[in-house]
C-alpha positions in Angstrom: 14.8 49.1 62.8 12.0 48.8 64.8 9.1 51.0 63.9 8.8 54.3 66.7 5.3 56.2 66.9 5.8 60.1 67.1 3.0 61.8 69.3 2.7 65.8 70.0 0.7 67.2 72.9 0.6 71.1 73.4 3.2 70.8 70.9 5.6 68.6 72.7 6.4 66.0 70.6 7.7 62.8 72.1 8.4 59.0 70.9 6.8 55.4 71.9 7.0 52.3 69.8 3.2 51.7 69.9 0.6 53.8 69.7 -0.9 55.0 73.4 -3.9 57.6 74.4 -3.2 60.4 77.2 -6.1 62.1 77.1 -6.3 61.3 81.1 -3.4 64.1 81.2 -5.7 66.8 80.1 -7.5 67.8 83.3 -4.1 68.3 84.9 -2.9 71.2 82.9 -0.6 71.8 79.9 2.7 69.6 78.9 5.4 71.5 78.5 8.0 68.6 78.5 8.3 65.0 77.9 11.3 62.5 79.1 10.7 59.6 76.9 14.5 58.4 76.7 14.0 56.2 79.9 15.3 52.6 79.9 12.6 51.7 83.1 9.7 51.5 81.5 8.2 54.4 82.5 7.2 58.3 80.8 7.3 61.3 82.4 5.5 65.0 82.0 6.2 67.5 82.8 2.6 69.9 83.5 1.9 73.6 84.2 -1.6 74.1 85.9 -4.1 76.6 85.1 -2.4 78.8 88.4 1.2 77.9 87.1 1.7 75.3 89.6 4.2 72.9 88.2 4.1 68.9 88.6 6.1 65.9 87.3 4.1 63.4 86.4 5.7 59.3 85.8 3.2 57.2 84.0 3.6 53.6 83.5 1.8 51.7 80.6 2.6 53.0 77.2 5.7 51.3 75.3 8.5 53.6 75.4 11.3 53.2 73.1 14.4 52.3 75.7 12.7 49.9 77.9 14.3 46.7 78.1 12.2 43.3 78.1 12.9 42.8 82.1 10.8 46.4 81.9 7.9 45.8 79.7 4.4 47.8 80.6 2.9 45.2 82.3 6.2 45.0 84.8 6.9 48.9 84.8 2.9 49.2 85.7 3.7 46.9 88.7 7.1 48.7 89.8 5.1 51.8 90.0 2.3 51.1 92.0 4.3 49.8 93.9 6.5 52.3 94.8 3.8 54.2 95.8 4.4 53.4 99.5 8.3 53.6 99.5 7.7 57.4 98.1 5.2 57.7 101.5 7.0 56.0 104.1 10.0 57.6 103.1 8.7 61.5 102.9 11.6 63.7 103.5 12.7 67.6 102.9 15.3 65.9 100.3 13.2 63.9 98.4 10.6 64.8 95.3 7.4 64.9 96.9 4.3 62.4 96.0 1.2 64.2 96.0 -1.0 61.9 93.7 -1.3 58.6 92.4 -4.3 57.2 90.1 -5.1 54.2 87.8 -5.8 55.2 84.2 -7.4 52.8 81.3 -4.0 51.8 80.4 -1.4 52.7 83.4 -0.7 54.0 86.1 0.2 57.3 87.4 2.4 59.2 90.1 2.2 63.0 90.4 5.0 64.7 91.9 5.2 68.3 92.7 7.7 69.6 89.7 11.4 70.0 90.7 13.6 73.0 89.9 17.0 71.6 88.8 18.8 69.7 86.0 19.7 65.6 86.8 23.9 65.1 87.2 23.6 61.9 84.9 21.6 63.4 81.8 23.4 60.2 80.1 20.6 61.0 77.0 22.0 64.2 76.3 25.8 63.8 77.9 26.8 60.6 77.5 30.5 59.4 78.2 32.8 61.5 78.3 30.9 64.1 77.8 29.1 63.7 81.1 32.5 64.9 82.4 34.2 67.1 79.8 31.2 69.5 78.7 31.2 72.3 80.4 27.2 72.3 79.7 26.7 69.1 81.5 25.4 69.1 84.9 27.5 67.0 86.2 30.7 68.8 84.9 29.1 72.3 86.5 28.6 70.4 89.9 32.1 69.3 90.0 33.2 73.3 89.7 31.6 73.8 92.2 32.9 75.0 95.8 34.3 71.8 97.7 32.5 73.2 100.6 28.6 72.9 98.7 29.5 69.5 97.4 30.2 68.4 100.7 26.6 70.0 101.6 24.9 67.9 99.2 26.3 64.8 100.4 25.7 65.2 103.6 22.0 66.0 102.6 22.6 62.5 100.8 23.4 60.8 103.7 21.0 62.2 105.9 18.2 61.0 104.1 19.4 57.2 104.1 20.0 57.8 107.8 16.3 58.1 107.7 15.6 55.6 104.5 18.1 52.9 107.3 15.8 54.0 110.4 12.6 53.4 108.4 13.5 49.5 107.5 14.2 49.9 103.8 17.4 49.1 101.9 17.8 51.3 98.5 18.2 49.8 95.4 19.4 51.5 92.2 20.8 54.5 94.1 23.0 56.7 91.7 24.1 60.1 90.0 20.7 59.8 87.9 18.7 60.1 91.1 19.7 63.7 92.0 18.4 66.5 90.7 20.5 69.9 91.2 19.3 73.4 91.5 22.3 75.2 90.7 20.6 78.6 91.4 19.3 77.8 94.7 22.7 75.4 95.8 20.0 72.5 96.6 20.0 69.1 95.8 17.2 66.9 95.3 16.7 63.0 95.4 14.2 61.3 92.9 13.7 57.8 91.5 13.7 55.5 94.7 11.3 53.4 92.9 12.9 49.8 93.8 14.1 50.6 97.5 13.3 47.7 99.1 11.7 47.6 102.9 13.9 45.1 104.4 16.9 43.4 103.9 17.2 40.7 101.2 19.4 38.3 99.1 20.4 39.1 95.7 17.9 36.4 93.6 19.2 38.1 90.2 22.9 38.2 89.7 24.1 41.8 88.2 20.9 43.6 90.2 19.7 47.1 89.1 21.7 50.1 88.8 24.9 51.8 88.1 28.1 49.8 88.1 29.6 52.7 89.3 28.0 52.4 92.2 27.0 48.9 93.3 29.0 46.9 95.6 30.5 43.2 95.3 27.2 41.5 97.0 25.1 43.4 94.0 26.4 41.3 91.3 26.6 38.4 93.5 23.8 35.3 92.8 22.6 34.7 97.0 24.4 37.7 98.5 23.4 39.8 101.3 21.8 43.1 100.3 21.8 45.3 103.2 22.5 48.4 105.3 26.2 47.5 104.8 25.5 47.1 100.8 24.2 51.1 101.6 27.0 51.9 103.4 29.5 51.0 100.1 26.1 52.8 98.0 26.7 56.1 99.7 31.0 56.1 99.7 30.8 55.2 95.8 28.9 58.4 95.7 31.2 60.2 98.3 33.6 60.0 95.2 31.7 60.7 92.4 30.3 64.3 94.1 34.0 64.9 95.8 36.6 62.0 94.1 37.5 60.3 91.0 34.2 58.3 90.7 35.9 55.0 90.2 39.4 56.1 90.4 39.3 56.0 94.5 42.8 57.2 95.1 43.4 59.9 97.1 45.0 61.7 94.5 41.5 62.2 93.1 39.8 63.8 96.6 39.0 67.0 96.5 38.2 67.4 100.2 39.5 66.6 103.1 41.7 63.6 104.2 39.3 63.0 106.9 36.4 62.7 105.0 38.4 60.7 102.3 39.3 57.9 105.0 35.5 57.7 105.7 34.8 57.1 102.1 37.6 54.6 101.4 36.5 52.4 104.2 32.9 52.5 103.2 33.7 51.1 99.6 36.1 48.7 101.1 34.8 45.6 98.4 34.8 42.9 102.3 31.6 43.6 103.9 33.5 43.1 107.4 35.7 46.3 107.0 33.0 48.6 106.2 30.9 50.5 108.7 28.1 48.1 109.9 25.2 50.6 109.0 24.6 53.8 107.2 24.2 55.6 110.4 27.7 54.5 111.7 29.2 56.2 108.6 26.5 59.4 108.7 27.8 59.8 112.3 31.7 59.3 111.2 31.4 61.4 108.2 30.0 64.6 110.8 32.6 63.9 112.8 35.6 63.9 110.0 33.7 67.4 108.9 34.2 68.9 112.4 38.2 67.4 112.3 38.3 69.2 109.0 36.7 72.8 110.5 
């Protein structure tokens, strides 16, 4: 078993497999939470400043105990800086915002204003099938919730990669583990957009990051396409995990309405060619299926 390293910080304790200093996270305020069970490479804090303002802070550098070798330090250090600019570009009402970003002796950090809300793929804490059976996991409460402020969320979802599509960048590694929930306020945040890509590219790695859940055909193919189309199946695949059967895509499974379902079903049809050609075409088809279903 390899050997893990147990720090504590304002009595927060929290694992790494090496030895790392944070005493650059002093001058921001106190830790009152770690997430060190990440598999990218990266640790994040959670801080409360002297005035109670809250901020999330993701540090790249120190060894944490999931990453995989494709994410060593060196690699997350690079991912990180460089999604500094996507997190810019890409400012939007639905999306954690970036307010800071620094170079420590070690790493690198991005400070985000903190985030109300619990993630709908705590797969840590709820892993399968407890992610869908536990009444305490997030995702199980989301699904309870009214058709009506699931439908809400995902149009929040889509409105944002109307904008992400508009600004030139394709997302990569979109999924359930991006969105953070505030079940008290009904709002729904997006986070992690880390390896959105500006422009379109071809697939250079095979099975490429994220959830199989939700990538499309061209994202495990060697020389494929990835696109605004590759998006458009991106954004159905999650039309059915907030409203469907996740993977089980039969109708059977919707919990809204047939409209809407025939706008998801085309948009994770596996050919390319019978999918809506952008992420706007199925944003605009998806309002209109919600005013056939008023």
């Amino acid at each position: 078993m390899t050997d893990q390293f147990q720090l504590e910080m304002d009595g927060v304790s929290f694992v790494l497999l090496e030895p790392h200093s944070f005493e650059w996270l002093r001058p921001l305020g106190n830790i009152f939470r770690v997430f060190d069970q990440q598999d990218s490479g990266n640790l994040s804090f959670g801080i409360v400043q002297q005035d109670g303002h809250r901020l999330f802070v993701k540090y790249a550098g120190a060894s944490t105990i999931h990453a995989s070798s494709a994410n060593s330090p060196l690699e997350a250090i690079r991912n990180l800086k460089s999604s500094v600019s996507v997190y810019e570009n890409l400012a939007h009402d639905t999306l954690i915002r970036l307010t800071n970003h620094f170079a420590t002796d070690q790493g690198y950090a991005c400070v985000f204003d903190w985030v109300d809300g619990e993630g709908l793929h705590p797969h840590w804490s709820f892993p399968p099938p407890a992610k869908y059976e536990d009444p305490r996991s997030p995702y199980y409460r989301f699904r309870q919730l009214p058709v009506k402020a699931r439908i809400q969320a995902m149009g929040q979802i889509l409105d944002f990669h109307m904008e992400v599509e508009r600004k030139g960048y394709v997302a990569v590694d979109f999924y359930d583990g991006s969105l953070i929930y505030d079940f008290e306020q009904n709002k729904i945040k997006i986070c992690d957009i880390d390896l959105y890509n500006k422009g379109s590219f071809t697939n250079t790695m095979g099975r490429m990051w994220g959830s199989s859940r939700f990538m499309s055909p061209e994202e495990f193919e060697l020389g494929a396409p990835i696109d605004g189309i590759t998006n458009v199946f991106n954004m159905g695949a999650m039309a059915f995990s907030l409203l469907g059967g996740e993977k089980d895509r039969s109708y059977a499974k919707w919990d809204a309405e047939r409209a809407l379902y025939e706008v998801a079903v085309r948009a994770v049809d596996p050919d390319r060619a019978c999918r809506y050609a952008s992420v706007a075409d199925l944003g605009e088809a998806w309002k209109l299926a919600m005013r056939q279903g008023q």
